[in-house]
C-alpha positions as CSV (number, residue, x, y, z in Angstrom):
1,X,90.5,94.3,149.9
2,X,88.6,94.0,146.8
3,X,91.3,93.4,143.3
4,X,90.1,94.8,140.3
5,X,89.9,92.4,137.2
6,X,92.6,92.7,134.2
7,X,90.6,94.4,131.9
8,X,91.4,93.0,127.7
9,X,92.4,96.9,127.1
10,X,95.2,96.7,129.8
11,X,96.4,92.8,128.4
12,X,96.8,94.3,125.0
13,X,99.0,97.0,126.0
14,X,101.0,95.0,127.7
15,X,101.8,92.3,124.5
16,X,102.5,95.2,122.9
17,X,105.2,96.5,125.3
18,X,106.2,93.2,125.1
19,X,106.8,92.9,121.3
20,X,109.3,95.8,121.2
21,X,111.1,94.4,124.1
22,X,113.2,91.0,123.5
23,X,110.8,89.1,126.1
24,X,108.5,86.4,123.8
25,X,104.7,87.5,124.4
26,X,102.1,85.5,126.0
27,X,99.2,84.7,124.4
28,X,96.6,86.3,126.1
29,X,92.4,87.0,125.1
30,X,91.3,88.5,122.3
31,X,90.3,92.6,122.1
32,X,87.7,93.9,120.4
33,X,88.1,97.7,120.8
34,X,90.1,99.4,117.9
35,X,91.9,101.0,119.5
36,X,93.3,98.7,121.9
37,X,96.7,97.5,121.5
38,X,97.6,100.9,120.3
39,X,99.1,102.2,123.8
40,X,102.2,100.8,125.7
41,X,104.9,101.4,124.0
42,X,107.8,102.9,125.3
43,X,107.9,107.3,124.2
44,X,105.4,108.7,121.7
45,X,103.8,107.6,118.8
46,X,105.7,108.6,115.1
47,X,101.6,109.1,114.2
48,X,98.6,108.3,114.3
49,X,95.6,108.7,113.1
50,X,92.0,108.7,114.8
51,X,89.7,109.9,112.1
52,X,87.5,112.5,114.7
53,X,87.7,115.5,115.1
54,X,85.3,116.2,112.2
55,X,87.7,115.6,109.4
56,X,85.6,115.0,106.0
57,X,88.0,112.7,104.4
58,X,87.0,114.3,101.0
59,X,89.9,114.5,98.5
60,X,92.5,116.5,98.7
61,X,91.7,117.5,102.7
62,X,94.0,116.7,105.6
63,X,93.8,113.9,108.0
64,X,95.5,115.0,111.1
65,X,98.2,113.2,113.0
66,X,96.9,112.8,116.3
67,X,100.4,112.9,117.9
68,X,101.3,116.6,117.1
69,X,104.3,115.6,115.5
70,X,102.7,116.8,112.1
71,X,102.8,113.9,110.2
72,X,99.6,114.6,108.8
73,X,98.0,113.0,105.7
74,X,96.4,114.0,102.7
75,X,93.3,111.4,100.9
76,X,94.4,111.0,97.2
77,X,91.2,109.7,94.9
78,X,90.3,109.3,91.4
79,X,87.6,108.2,89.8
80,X,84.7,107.8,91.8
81,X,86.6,106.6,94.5
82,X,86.4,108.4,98.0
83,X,86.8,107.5,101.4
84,X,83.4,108.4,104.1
85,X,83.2,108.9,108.0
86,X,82.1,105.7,109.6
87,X,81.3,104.9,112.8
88,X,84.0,102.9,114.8
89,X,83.6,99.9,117.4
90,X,84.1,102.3,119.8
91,X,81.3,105.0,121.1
92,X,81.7,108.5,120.2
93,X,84.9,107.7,118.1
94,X,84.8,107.6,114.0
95,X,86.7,105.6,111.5
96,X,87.6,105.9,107.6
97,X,85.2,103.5,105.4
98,X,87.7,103.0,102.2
99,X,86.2,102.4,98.6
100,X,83.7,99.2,98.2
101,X,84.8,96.8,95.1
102,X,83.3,97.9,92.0
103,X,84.9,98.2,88.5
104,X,86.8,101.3,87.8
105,X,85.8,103.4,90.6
106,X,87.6,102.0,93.5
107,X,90.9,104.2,94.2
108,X,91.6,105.8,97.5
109,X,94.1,106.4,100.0
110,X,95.5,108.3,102.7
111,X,99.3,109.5,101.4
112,X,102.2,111.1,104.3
113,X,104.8,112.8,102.6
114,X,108.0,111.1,103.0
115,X,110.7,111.9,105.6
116,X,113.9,110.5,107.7
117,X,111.6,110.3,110.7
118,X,109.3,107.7,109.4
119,X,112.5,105.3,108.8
120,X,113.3,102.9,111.6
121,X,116.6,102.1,109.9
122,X,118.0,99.8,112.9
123,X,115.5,100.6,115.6
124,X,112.7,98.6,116.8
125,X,109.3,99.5,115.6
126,X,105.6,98.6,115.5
127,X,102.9,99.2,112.7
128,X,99.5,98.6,112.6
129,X,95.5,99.3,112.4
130,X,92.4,97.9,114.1
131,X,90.6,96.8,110.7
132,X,86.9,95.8,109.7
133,X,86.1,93.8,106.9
134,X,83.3,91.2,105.3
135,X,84.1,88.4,103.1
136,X,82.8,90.8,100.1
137,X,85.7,93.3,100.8
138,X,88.4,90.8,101.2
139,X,88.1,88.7,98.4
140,X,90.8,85.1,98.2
141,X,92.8,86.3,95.1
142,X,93.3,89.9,95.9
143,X,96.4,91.5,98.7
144,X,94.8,94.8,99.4
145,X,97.4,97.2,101.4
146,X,96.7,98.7,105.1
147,X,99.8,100.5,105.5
148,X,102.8,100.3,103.6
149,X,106.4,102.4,103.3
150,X,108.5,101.7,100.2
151,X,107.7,99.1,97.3
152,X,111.7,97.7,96.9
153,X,111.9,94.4,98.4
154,X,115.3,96.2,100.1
155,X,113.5,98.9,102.1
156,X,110.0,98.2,102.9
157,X,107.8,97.5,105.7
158,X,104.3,96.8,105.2
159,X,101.0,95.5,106.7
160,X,98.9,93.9,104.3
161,X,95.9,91.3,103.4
162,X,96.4,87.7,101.5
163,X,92.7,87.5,101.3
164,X,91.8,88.1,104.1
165,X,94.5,86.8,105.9
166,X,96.9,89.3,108.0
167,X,100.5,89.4,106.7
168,X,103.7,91.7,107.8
169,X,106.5,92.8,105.6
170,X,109.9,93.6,106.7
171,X,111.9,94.2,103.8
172,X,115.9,95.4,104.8
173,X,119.2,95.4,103.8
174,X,120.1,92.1,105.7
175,X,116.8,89.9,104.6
176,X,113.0,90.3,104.1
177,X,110.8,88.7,106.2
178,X,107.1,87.4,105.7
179,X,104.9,86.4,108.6
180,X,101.6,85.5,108.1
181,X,98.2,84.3,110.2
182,X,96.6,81.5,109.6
183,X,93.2,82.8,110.5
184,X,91.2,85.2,108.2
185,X,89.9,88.2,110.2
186,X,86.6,88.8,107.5
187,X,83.5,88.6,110.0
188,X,82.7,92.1,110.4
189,X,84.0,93.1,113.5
190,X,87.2,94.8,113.9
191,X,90.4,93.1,115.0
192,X,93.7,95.2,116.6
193,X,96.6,94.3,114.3
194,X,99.9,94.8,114.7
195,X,103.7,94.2,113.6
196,X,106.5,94.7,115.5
197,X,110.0,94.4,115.5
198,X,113.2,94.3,117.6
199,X,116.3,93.1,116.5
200,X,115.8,90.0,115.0
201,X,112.7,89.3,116.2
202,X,109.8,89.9,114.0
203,X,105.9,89.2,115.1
204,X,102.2,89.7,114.0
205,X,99.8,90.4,116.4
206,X,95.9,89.9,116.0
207,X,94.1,91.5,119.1
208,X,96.7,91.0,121.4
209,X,97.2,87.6,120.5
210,X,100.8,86.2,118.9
211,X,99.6,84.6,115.8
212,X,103.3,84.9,113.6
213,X,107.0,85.3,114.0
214,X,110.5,85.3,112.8
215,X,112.7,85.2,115.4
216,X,115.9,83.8,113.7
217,X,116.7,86.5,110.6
218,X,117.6,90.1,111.3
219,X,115.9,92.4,108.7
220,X,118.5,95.0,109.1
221,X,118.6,98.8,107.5
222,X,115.2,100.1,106.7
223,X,115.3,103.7,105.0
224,X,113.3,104.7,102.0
225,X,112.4,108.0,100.8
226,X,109.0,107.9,99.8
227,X,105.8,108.1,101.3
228,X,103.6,106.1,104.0
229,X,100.4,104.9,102.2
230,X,97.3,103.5,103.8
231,X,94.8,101.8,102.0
232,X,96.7,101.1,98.9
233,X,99.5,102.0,96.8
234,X,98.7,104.7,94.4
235,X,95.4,106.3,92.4
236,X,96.9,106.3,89.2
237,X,94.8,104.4,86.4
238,X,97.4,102.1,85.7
239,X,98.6,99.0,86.9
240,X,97.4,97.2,90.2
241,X,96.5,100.0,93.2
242,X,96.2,96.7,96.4
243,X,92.9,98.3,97.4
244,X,91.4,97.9,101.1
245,X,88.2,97.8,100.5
246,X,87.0,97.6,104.4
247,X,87.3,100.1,107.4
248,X,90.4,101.5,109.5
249,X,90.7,103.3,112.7
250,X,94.0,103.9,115.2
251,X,96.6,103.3,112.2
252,X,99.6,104.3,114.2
253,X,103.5,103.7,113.6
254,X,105.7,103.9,116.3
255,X,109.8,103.9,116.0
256,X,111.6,103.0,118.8
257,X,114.5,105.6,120.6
């Protein structure tokens, strides 16, 4: 009898079962879909967001939580910022194309009211975006924001560029924790990449493949009233905004039972 092959899609979800649970990963081959990685974990998703449905993404509309749960965002601008429909990695799906660096005019970002359901507190959780950007849009000196909940180093997780380099925040009570890749993911194509955590263990994932971790420091109590923020951290005209600059598609959160 014939075997099917393993197909990258169904190796993803399985590392990504694997970071909630307290097994360590296997490295397995990279994904290029966006939105693998995004399935196997254990119950349903806190949100997520596809960017189809024919959403316009113009300011001020809704961007619709794709779990029914109704954590549903709103795109915040000002300026001549804006976010556009772009087309994903994946056929027949869209994505959400963020400002493009210029002086002045770059502010946008997708803002979801805060609210005790998007805390994990003690509970194991995962984070995280399939993300496409060029060296023009990730530029070395700059740490634009992908998704991000609180800005107190106390209660905060966050997913975030150095460069163009992937890096997860898990700010608690007990410690925060840094963990960063060592390889830039600016070529164009999109890359799955996620952070999870379970007890102590904290990990960074870059299309399915283990490329960080903390295993030895618990984070501990993560609860924060404000908002979930992707693509920076406000649209004010003052002070530093983190800017993404690229694309993102399948930005999901998911808290564990």
């Amino acid at each position: 009898m014939r075997v099917k092959p393993v197909s990258a899609f169904s190796i993803a979800v399985l590392v990504a079962t694997m970071a909630v649970s307290l097994v360590t990963p296997s490295v397995v081959g990279a994904v290029s879909s966006p939105q693998a990685g995004s399935a196997g974990r254990s119950g349903p998703d806190t949100f997520r967001f596809m960017f189809n449905g024919h959403q316009s993404l113009r300011s001020g509309t809704r961007v619709i939580d794709a779990t029914g749960h109704g954590h549903d965002g709103v795109v915040r601008t000002s300026g001549a910022g804006h976010l556009t429909v772009v087309k994903s990695g994946v056929k027949g799906t869209h994505a959400a194309g963020f400002p493009r660096i210029c002086k002045g005019c770059n502010r946008a970002i997708i803002s979801i009211a805060g609210r005790p359901s998007l805390n994990p507190r003690l509970r194991a959780f995962t984070f995280g975006a399939a993300v496409r950007l060029t060296p023009k849009q990730a530029p070395a000196k700059r740490d634009p924001n992908i998704l991000s909940k609180g800005m107190d180093r106390h209660h905060q997780f966050k997913l975030h560029l150095l460069g163009a380099k992937p890096r997860c925040v898990f700010a608690g009570l007990a410690h925060e924790i840094l963990i960063t890749s060592k390889q830039p993911i600016d070529d164009g194509s999109w890359h799955r990449v996620v952070c999870a955590r379970s007890r102590q263990h904290h990990r960074l994932f870059v299309d399915g493949v283990l490329k960080a971790a903390s295993n030895s420091l618990s984070s501990g109590l993560i609860a924060q009233k404000g908002p979930v923020k992707i693509g920076g951290r406000a649209v004010g005209h003052a002070g530093s905004n983190d800017q993404f600059h690229g694309d993102l598609d399948d930005v999901f959160l998911h808290i564990g039972r």
